[in-house]
TIVO-2410 file (N, C-alpha, C; in nm, 3 decimals):
# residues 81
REC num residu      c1      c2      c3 atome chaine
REC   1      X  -0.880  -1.750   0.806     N      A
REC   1      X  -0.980  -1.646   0.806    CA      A
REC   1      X  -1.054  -1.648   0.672     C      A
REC   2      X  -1.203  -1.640   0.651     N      A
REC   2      X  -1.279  -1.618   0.570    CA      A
REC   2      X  -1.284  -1.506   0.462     C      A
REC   3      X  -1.275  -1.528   0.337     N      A
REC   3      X  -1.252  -1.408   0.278    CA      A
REC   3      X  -1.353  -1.385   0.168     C      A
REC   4      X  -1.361  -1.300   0.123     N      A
REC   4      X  -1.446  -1.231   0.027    CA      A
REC   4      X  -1.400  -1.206  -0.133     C      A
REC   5      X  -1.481  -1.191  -0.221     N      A
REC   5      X  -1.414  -1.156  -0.361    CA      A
REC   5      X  -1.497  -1.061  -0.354     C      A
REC   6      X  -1.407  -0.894  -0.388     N      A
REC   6      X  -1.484  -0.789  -0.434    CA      A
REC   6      X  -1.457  -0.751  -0.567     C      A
REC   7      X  -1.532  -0.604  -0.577     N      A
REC   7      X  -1.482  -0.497  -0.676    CA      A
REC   7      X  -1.502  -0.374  -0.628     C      A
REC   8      X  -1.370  -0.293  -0.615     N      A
REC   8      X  -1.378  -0.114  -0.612    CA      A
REC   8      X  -1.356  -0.084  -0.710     C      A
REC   9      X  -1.451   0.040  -0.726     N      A
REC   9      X  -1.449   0.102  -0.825    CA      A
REC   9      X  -1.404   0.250  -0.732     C      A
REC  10      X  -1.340   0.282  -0.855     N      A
REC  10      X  -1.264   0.440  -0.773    CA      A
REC  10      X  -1.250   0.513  -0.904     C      A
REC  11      X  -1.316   0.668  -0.878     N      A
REC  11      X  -1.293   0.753  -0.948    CA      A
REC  11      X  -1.208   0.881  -0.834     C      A
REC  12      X  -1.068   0.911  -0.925     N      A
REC  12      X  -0.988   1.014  -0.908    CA      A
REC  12      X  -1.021   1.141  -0.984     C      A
REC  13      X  -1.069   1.250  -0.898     N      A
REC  13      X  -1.050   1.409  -0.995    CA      A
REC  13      X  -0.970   1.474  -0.943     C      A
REC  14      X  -0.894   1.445  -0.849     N      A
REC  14      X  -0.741   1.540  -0.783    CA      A
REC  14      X  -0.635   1.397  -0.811     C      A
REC  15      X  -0.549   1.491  -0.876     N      A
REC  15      X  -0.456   1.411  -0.951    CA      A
REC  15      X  -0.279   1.443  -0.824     C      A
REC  16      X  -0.304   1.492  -0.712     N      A
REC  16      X  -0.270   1.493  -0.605    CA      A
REC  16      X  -0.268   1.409  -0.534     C      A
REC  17      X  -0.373   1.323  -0.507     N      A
REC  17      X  -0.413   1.242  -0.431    CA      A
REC  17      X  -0.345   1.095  -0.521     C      A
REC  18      X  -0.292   1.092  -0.652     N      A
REC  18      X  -0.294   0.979  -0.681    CA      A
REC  18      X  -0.137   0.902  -0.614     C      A
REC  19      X  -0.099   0.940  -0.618     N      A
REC  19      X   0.067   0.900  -0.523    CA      A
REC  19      X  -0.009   0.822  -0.388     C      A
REC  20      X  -0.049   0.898  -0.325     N      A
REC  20      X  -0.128   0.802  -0.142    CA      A
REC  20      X  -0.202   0.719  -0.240     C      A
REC  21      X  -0.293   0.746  -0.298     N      A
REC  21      X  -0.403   0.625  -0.375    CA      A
REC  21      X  -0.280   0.438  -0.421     C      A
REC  22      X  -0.156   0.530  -0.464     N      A
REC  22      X  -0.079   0.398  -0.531    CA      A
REC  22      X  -0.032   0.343  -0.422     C      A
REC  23      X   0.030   0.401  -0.329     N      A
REC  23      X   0.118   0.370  -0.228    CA      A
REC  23      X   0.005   0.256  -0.135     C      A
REC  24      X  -0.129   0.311  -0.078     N      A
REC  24      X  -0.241   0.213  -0.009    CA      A
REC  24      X  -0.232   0.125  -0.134     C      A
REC  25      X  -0.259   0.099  -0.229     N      A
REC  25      X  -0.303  -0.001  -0.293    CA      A
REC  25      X  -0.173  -0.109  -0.289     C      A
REC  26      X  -0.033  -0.057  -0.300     N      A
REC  26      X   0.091  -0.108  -0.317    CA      A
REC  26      X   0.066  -0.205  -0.144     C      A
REC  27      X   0.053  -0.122  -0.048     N      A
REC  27      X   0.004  -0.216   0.089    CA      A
REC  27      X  -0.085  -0.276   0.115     C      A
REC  28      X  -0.190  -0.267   0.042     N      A
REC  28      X  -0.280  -0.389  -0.002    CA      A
REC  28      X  -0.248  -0.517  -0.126     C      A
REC  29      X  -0.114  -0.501  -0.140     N      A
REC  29      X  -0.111  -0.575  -0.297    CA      A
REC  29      X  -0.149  -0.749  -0.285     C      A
REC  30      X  -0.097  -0.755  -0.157     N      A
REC  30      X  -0.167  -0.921  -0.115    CA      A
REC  30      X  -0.272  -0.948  -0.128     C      A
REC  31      X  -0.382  -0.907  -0.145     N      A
REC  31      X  -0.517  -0.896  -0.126    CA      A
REC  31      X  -0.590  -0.891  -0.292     C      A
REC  32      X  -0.483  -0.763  -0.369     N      A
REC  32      X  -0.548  -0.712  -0.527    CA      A
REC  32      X  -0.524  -0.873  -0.663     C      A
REC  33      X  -0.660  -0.880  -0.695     N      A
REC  33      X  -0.613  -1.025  -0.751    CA      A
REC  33      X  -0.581  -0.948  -0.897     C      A
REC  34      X  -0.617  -0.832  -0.903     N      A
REC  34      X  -0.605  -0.726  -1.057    CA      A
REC  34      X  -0.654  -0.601  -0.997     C      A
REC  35      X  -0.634  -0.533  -1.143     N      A
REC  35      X  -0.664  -0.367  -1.153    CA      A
REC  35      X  -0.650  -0.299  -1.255     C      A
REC  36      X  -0.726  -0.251  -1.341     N      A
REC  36      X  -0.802  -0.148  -1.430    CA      A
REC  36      X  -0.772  -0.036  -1.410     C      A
REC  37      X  -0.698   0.041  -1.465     N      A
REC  37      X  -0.732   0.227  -1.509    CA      A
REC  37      X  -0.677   0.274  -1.610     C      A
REC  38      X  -0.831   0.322  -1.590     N      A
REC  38      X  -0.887   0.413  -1.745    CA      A
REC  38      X  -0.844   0.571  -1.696     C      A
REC  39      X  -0.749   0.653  -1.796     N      A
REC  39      X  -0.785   0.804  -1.779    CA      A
REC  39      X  -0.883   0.842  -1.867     C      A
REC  40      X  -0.931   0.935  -1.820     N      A
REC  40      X  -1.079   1.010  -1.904    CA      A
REC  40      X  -1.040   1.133  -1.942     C      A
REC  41      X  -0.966   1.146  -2.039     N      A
REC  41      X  -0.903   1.288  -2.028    CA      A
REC  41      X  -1.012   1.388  -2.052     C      A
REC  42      X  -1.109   1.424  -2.134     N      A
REC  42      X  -1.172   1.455  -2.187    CA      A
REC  42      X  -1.258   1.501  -2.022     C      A
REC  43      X  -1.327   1.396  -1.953     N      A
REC  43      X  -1.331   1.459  -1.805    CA      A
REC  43      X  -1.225   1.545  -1.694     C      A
REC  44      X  -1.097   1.481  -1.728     N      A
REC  44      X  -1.025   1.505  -1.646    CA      A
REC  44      X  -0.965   1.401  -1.471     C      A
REC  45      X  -1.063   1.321  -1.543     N      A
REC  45      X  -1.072   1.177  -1.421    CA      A
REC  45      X  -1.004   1.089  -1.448     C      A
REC  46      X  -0.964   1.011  -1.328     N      A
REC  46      X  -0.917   0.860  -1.356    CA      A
REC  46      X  -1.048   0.748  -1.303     C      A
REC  47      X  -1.076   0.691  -1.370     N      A
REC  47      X  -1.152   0.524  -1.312    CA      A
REC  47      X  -1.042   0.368  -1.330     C      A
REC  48      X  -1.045   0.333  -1.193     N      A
REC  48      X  -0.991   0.268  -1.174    CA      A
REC  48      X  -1.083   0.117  -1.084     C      A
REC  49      X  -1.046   0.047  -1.106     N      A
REC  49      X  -1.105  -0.056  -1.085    CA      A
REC  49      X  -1.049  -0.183  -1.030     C      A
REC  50      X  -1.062  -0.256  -0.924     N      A
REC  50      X  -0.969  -0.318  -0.831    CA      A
REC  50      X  -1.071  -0.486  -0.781     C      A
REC  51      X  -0.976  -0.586  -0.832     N      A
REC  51      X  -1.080  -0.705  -0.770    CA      A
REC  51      X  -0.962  -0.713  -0.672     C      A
REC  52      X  -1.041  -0.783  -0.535     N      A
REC  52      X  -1.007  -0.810  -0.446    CA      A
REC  52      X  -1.039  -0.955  -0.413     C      A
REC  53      X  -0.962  -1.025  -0.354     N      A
REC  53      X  -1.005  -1.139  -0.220    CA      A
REC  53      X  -0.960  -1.155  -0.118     C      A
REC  54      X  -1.044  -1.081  -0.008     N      A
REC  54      X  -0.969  -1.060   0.163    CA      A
REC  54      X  -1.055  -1.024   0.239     C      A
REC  55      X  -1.036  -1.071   0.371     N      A
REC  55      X  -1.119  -1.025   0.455    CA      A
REC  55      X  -1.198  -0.910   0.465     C      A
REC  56      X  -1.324  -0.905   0.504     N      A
REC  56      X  -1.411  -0.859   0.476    CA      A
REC  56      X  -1.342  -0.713   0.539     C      A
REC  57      X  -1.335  -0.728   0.673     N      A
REC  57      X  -1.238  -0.590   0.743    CA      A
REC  57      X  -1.128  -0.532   0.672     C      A
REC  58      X  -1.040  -0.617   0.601     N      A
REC  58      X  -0.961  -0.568   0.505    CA      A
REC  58      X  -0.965  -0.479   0.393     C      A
REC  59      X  -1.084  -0.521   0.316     N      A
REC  59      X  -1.204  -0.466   0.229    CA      A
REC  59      X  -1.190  -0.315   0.283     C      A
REC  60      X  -1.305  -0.337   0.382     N      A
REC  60      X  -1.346  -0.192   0.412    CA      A
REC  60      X  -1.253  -0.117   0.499     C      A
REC  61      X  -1.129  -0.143   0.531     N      A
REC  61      X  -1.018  -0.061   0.602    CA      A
REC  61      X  -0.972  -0.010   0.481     C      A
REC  62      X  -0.908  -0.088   0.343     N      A
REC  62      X  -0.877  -0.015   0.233    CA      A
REC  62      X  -0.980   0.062   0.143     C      A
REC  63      X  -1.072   0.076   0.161     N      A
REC  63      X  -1.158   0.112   0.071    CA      A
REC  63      X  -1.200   0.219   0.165     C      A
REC  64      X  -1.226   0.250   0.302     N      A
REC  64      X  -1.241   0.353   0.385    CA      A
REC  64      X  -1.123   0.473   0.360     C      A
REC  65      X  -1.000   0.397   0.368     N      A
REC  65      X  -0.887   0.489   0.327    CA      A
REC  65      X  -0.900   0.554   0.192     C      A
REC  66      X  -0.920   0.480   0.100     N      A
REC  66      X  -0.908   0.596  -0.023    CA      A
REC  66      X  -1.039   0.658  -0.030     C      A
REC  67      X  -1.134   0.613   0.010     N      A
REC  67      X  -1.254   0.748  -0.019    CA      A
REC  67      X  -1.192   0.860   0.096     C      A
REC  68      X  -1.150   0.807   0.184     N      A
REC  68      X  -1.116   0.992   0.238    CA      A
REC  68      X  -0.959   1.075   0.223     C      A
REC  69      X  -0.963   1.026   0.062     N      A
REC  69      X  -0.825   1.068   0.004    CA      A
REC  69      X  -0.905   1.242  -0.070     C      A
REC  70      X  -0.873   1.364  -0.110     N      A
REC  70      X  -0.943   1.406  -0.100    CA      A
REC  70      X  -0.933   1.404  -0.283     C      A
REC  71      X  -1.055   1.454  -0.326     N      A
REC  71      X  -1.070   1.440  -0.477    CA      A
REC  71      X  -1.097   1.288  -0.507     C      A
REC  72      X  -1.133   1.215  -0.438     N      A
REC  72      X  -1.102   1.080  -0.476    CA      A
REC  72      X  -1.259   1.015  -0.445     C      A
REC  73      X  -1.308   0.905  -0.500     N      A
REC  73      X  -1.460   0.863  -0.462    CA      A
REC  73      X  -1.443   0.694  -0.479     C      A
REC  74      X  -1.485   0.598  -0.388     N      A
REC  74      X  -1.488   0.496  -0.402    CA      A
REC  74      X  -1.571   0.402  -0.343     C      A
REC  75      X  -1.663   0.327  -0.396     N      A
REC  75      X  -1.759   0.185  -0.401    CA      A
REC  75      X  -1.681   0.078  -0.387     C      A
REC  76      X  -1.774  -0.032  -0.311     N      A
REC  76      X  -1.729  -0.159  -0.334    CA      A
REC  76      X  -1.847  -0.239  -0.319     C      A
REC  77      X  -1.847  -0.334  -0.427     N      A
REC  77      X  -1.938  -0.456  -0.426    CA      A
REC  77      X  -1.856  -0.567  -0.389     C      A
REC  78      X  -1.979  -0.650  -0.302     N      A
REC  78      X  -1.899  -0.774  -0.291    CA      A
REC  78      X  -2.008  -0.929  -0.358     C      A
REC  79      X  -1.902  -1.012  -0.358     N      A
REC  79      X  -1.981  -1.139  -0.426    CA      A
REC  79      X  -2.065  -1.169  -0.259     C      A
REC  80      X  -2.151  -1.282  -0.318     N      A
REC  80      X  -2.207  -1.380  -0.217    CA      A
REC  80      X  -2.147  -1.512  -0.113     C      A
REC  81      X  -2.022  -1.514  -0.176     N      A
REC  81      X  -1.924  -1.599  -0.087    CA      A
REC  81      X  -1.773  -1.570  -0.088     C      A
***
């Protein structure tokens, strides 16, 4: 199957939500080639940042899941091949 190289970017402001946020990412770990996070204390946020290479459906099944984590916001870019 054909796969993709991305990047999510995810910002956390419910610090509730971050346990489900680790646990999906822990079931995606086949897929995470790395990962970035920054706390912002000073906001009160986390940015976190995730390269990927996996199917494109894969992509957006994990990345669908944590944006409707609640407090939680997440993008993804993808490369050209």
């Amino acid at each position: 199957m054909e796969t993709r190289v991305a990047v999510a970017a995810i910002i956390v402001s419910n610090p509730d939500s971050v346990a489900t946020l680790n646990a999906l990412l822990h079931e995606y770990g086949q897929y995470i080639i790395g990962r970035m996070g920054i706390p912002y204390r000073q906001k009160g946020i986390s940015i976190i940042s995730i390269a990927l290479d996996a199917p494109q459906d894969v992509i957006s099944a994990l990345t669908g899941k944590i944006g409707r984590l609640p407090g939680v916001n997440a993008k993804t870019t993808y490369s050209n091949f």
